[in-house]
KOLTOR-612937 format. One record per residue (C-alpha): residue number from 1; residue in three letters; y, x, z. Coordinates in Angstrom, 3 decimals, padded with zeros to 6 digits, m for minus. Layout:
BEGIN
    i   aa        yy        xx        zz
  NUM  ala         Y         X         Z
...
REM end
This chain:
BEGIN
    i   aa        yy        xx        zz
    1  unk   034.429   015.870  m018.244
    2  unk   037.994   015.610  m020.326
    3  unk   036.874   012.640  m021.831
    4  unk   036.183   010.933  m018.751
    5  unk   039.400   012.324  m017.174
    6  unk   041.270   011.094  m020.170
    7  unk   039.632   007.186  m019.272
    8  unk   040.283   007.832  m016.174
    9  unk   043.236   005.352  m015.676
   10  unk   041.681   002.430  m017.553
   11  unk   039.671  m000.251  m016.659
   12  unk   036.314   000.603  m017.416
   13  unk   036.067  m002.603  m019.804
   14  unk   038.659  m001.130  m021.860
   15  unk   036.846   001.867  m022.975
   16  unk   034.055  m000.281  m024.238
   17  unk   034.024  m000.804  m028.186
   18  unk   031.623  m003.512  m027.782
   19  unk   034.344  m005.329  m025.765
   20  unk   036.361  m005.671  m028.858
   21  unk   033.580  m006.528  m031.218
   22  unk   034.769  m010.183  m033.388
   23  unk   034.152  m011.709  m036.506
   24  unk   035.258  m010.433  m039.818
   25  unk   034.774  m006.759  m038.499
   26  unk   034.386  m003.981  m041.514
   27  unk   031.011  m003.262  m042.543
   28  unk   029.802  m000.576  m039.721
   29  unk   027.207   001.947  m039.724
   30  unk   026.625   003.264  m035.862
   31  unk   024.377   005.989  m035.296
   32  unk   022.812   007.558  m031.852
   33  unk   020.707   010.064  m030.781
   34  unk   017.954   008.485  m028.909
   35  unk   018.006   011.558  m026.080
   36  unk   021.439   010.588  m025.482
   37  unk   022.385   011.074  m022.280
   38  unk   026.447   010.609  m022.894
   39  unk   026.487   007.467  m024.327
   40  unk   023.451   005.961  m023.732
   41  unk   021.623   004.003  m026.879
   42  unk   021.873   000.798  m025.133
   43  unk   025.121   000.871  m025.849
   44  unk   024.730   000.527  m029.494
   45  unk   021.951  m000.942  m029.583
   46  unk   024.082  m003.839  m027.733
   47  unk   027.520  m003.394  m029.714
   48  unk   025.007  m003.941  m033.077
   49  unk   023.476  m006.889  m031.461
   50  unk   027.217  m008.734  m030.760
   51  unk   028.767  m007.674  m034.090
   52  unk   025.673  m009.425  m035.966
   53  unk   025.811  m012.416  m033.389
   54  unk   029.489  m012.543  m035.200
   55  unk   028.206  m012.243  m038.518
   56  unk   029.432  m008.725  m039.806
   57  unk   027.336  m006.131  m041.373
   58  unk   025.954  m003.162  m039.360
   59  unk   022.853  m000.673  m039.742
   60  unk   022.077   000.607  m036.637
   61  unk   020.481   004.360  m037.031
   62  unk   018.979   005.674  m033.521
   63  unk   017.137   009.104  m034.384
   64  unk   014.238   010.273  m031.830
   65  unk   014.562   013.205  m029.871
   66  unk   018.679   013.398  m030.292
   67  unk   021.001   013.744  m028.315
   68  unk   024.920   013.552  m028.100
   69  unk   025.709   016.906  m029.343
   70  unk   023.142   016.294  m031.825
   71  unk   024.378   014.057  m033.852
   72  unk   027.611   016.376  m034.702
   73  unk   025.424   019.268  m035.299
   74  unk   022.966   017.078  m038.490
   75  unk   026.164   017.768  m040.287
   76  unk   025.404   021.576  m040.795
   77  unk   023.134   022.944  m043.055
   78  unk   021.003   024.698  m039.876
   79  unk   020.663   021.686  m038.187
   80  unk   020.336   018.842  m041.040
   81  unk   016.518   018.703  m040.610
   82  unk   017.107   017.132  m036.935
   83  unk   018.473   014.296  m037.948
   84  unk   019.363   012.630  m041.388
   85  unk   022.725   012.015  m040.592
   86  unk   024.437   013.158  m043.497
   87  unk   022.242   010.743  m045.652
   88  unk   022.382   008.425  m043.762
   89  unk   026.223   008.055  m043.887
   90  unk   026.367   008.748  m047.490
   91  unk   023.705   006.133  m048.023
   92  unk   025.891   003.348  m046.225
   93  unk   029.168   004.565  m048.442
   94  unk   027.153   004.063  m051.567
   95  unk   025.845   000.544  m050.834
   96  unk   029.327  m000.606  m049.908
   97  unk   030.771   000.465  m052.568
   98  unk   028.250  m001.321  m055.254
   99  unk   029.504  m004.461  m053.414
REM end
């Protein structure tokens, strides 16, 4: 609810990341719970889709039965089983930097 207050008094295009998606973009790794009810997958699933269309490198990790909150809590130790997150991320670091 303080998030949406906080966007509140922009246009609703504004708060989009996939509205400022363009070429030549750092290599991106975008993750979502697929249970997400906050920012729905589509939404990466579509900001992946335009950043490739431009050329740039992104892995796209959607993890079933996730939600919002979810994602943050994969970080902990009681909650890494839900959701590789952690790997994930440290995955992505390591292949960019053997480029």
């Amino acid at each position: 609810a303080k998030t949406k207050a906080l966007f509140s008094k922009v246009g609703e295009a504004d708060t989009q990341p996939v509205n400022y998606a363009h070429a030549n973009a750092l290599p991106m790794l975008l993750v979502t719970g697929a249970d997400d009810s906050e920012v729905l997958p589509h939404n990466t699933i579509y900001l992946t889709t335009k950043l490739r269309k431009y050329g740039n490198t992104v892995v796209e990790d959607i993890y079933p039965g996730v939600g919002h909150t979810g994602i943050r809590l994969a970080f902990s130790a009681f909650f890494r089983s839900k959701a590789p997150v952690l790997d994930d991320i440290s995955n992505f670091v390591a292949m960019q930097s053997a480029k």
